[in-house]
C-alpha positions as CSV (number, residue, x, y, z in Angstrom):
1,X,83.6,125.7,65.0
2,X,84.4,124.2,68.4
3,X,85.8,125.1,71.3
4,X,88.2,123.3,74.0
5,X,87.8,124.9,77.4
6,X,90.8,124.5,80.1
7,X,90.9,124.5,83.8
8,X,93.2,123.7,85.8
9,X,95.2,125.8,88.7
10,X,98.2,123.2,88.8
11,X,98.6,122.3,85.0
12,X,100.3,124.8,82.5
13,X,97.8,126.4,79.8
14,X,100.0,127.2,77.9
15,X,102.0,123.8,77.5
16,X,98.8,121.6,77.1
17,X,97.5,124.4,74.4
18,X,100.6,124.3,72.6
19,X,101.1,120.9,72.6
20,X,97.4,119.7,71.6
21,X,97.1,122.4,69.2
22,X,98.6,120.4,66.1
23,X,97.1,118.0,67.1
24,X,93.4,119.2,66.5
25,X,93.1,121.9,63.8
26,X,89.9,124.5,64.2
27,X,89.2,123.6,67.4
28,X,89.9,126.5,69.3
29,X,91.5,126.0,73.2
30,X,91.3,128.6,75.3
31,X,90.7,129.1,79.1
32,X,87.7,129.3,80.8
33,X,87.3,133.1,81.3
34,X,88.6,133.5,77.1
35,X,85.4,131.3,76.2
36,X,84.0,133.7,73.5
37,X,81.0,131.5,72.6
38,X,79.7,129.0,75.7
39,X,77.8,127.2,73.1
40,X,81.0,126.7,71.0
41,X,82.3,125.0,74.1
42,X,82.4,120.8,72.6
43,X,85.2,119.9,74.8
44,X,86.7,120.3,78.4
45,X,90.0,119.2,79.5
46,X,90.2,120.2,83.1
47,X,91.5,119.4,86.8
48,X,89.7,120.3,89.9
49,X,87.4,123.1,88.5
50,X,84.6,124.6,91.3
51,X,81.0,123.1,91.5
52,X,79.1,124.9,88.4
53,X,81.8,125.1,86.4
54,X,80.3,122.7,83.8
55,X,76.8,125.0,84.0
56,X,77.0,127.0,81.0
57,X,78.1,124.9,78.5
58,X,75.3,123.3,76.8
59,X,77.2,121.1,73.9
60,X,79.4,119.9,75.9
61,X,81.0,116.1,74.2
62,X,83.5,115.1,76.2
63,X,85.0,115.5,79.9
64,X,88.5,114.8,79.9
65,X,89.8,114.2,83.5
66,X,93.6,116.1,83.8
67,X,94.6,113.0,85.6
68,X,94.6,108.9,86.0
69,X,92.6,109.7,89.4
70,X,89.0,111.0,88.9
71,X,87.7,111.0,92.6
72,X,87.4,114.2,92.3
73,X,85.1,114.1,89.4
74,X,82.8,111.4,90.7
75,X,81.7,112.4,93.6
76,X,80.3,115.4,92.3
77,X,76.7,116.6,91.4
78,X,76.9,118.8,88.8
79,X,78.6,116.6,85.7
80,X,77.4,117.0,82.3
81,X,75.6,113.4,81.2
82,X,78.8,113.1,78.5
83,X,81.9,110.7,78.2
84,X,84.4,111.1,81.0
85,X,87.9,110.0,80.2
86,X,91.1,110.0,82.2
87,X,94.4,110.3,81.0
88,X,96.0,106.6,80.5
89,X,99.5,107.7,79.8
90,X,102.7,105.1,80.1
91,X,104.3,107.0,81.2
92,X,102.7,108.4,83.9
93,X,102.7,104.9,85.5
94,X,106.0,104.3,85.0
95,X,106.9,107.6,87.2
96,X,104.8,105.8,89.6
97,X,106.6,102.5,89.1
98,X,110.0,104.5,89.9
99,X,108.6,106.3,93.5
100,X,107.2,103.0,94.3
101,X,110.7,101.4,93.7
102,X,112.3,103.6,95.8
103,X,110.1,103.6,98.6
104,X,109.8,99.9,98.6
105,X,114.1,100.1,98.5
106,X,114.4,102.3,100.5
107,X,113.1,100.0,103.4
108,X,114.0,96.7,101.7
109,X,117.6,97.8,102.5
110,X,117.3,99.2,105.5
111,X,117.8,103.2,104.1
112,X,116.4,105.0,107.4
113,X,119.0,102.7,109.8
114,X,121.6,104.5,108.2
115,X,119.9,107.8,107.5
116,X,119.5,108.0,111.4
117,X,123.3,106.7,111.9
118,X,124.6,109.1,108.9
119,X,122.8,111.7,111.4
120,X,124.7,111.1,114.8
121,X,127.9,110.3,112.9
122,X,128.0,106.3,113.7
123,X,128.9,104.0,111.4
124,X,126.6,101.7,111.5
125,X,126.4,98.1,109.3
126,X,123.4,96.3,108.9
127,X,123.5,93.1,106.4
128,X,121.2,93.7,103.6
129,X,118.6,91.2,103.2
130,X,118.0,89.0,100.3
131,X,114.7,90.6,98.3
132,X,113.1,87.2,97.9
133,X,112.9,87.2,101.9
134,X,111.0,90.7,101.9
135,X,107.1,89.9,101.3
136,X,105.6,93.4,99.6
137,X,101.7,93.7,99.4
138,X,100.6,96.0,96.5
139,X,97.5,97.2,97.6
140,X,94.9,97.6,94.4
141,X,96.1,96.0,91.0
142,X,94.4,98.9,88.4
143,X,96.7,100.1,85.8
144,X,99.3,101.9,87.6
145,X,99.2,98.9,91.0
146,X,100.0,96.4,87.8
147,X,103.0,98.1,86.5
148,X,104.1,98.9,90.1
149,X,103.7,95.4,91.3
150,X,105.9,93.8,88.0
151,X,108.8,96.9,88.8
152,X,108.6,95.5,91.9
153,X,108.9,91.2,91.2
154,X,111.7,92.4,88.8
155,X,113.6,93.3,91.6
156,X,113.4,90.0,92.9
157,X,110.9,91.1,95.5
158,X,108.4,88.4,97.3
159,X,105.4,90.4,95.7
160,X,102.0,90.1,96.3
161,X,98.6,92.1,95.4
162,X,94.9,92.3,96.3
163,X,92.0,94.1,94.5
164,X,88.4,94.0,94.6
165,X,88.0,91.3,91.7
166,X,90.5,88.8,91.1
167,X,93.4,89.7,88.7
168,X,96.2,87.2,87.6
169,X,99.7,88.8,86.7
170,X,102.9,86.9,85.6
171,X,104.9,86.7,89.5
172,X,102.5,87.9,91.4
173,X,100.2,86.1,93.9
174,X,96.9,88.0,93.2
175,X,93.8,87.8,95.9
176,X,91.1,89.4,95.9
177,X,87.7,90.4,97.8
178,X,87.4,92.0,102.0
179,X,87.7,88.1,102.7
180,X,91.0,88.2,101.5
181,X,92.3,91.3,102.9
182,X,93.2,90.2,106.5
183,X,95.1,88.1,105.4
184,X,96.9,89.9,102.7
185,X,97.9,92.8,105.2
186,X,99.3,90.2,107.5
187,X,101.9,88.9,104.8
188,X,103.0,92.4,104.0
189,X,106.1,93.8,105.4
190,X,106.1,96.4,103.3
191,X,102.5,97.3,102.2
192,X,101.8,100.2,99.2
193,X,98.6,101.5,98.9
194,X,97.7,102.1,94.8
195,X,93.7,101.7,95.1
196,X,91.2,104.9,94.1
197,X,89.3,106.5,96.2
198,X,85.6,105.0,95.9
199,X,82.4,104.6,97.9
200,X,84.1,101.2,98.7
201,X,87.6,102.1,99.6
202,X,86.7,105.6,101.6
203,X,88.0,104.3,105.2
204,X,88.7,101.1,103.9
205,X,92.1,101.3,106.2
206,X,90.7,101.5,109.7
207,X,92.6,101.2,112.6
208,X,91.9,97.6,112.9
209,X,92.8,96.8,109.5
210,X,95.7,98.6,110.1
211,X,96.4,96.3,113.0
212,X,96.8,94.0,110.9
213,X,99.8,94.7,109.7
214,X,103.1,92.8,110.6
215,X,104.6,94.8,113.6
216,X,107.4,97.1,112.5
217,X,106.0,97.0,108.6
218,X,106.2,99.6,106.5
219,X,103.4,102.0,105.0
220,X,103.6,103.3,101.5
221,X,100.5,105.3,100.1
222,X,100.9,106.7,96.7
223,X,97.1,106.4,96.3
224,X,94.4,109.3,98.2
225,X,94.5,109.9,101.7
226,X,91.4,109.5,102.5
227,X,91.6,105.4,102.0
228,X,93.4,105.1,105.0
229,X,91.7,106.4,108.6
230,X,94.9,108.9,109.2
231,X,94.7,109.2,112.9
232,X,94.9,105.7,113.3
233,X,97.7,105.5,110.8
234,X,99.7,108.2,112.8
235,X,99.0,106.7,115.9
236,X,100.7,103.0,115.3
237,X,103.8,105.2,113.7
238,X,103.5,106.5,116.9
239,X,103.6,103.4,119.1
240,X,105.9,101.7,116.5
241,X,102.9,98.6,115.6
242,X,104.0,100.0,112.1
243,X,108.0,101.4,112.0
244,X,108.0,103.5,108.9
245,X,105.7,105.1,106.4
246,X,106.1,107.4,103.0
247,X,103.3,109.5,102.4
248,X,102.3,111.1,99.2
249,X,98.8,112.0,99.5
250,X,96.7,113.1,102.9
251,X,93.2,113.3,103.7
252,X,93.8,117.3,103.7
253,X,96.5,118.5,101.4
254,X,98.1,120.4,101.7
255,X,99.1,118.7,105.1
256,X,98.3,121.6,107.9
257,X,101.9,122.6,109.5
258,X,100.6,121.4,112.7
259,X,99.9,118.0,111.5
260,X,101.8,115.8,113.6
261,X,103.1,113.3,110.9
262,X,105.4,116.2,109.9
263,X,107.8,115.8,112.9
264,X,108.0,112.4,112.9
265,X,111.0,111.1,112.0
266,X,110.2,107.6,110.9
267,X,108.1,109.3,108.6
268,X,108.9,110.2,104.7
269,X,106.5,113.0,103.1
270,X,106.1,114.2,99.6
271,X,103.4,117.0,98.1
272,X,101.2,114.6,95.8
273,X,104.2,113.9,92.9
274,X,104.5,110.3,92.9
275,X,102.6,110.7,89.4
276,X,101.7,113.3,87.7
277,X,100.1,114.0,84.0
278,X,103.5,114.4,81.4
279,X,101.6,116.7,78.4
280,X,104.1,115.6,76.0
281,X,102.7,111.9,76.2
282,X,99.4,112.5,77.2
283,X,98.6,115.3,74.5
284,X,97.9,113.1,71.4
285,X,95.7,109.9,73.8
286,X,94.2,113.5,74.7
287,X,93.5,114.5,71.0
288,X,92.4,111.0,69.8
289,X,89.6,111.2,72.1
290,X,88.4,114.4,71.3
291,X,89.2,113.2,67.7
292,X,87.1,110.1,68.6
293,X,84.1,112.2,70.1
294,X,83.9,114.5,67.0
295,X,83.0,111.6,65.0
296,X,80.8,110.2,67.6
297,X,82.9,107.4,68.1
298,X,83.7,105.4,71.5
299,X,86.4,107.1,73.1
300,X,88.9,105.2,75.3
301,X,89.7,105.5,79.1
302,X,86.2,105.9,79.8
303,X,85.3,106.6,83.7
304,X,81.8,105.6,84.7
305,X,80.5,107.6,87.9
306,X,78.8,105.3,89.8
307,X,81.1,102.9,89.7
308,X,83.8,105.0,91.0
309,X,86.7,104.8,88.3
């Protein structure tokens, strides 16, 4: 008999449960505080859970990450010496494909000019631009940067991406390495940050990397706050060295009420939803791998610790 522990304080039990359920008969899925039988325990499917959560469960298999990010995983010290997967789901990057698209819009055409107009009742015309003249740097080319970056060249977008080790994608002009990355921010008038949060990318936006950045650009991060220094970020929206930013993640979410970015008004925030796990997709990749580890097969979507992702 084996058992599938859940934890999670955002996800829905009782969706996953249902859905994963046909999916793996006599494995048993229950929540952490039902376990009956911690030895039982073969399988965890969990986002977020507090330090020691993995402790008592012996025969543990496999760790499967409720999410495509795992820094919250990796940087901890109490893991279980098992396969780690993260979810891999289409359609999870293609929600991320969509917010990135409408950010990236949403300044490509000029959006908060007529926003602020709409607001003190002026008409206000402003010929749009031709996309091909609006150079857009996707920051990190993993997965989801990949698909984001294509959404983007299909729009007829001048689209460009960097990422630790060189990539090559169909439209885009890929470069890659920190002796690249001067260089990259400067060409971006519109820059979207899509890298994880690793050893190496922690602070990897400081205020003079940020400085870099065409004046008046905008700022898109979809990615973890804490890859961008955030005082420094708030300070050029602040002197206008970068006009506009959309942020979905923080380095403290949620963001305090005091925060200042909050009253800014060339600034667009959203709670952490420019992706998020779909169970209905995700439920059988889920059940494969657990499928997979049963038979002491490889599983797929495998995240390595030290490295980070």
């Amino acid at each position: 008999m084996s058992t599938l522990v859940f934890y999670s304080e955002f996800d829905s039990f009782e969706q996953w449960s249902s859905l994963l359920a046909p999916h793996l008969p006599g494995v048993t899925i229950c929540r952490a505080e039902e376990v009956q039988n911690v030895d039982e325990v073969h399988y965890a499917l969990v986002w977020k859970p507090p330090h020691g959560f993995f402790a008592s469960y012996r025969n543990l298999k496999l760790l499967v990450n409720l999410g495509a990010g795992v820094d919250s995983l990796v940087g901890r010290d109490d893991l279980p010496d098992i396969p780690i997967t993260r979810l891999s789901d289409p359609h999870m990057a293609r929600m991320m494909a969509g917010f990135v698209l409408f950010a990236v819009l949403r300044y490509a055409r000029d959006i908060p000019a007529f926003e602020r107009a709409q607001r003190e009742r002026r008409w206000h015309y402003l010929h749009p631009r031709s996309p091909e003249t609006v150079r857009v740097g996707v920051l990190g080319l993993g997965e989801l940067g990949s698909y984001a970056a294509l959404e983007l060249a299909r729009h007829g977008l001048d689209v460009r991406g960097w990422s630790r080790s060189q990539k090559n994608i169909d439209g885009i002009k890929c470069s890659s390495g920190l002796d690249a990355l001067d260089d990259f921010l400067a060409s971006s008038d519109i820059l979207v940050v899509m890298l994880p949060l690793t050893p190496q990318t922690n602070g990897l936006l400081s205020a003079e990397r940020l400085a870099r950045l065409p004046r008046g650009s905008a700022f898109i991060n979809v990615s973890r706050g804490a890859v961008v220094d955030q005082a420094a970020l708030t300070q050029a929206l602040q002197r206008g060295d970068i006009g506009h930013a959309t942020l979905d993640v923080f380095d403290r979410e949620p963001l305090p009420p005091q925060d200042a970015l909050w009253a800014m008004e060339n600034v667009l925030i959203t709670p952490h939803l420019a992706s998020v796990a779909i169970p209905a997709s995700a439920a059988p990749q889920v059940a494969d791998n657990i499928q997979r580890a049963a038979r002491g097969e490889s599983v797929l979507n495998r995240v390595y610790p030290h490295q980070g992702y």
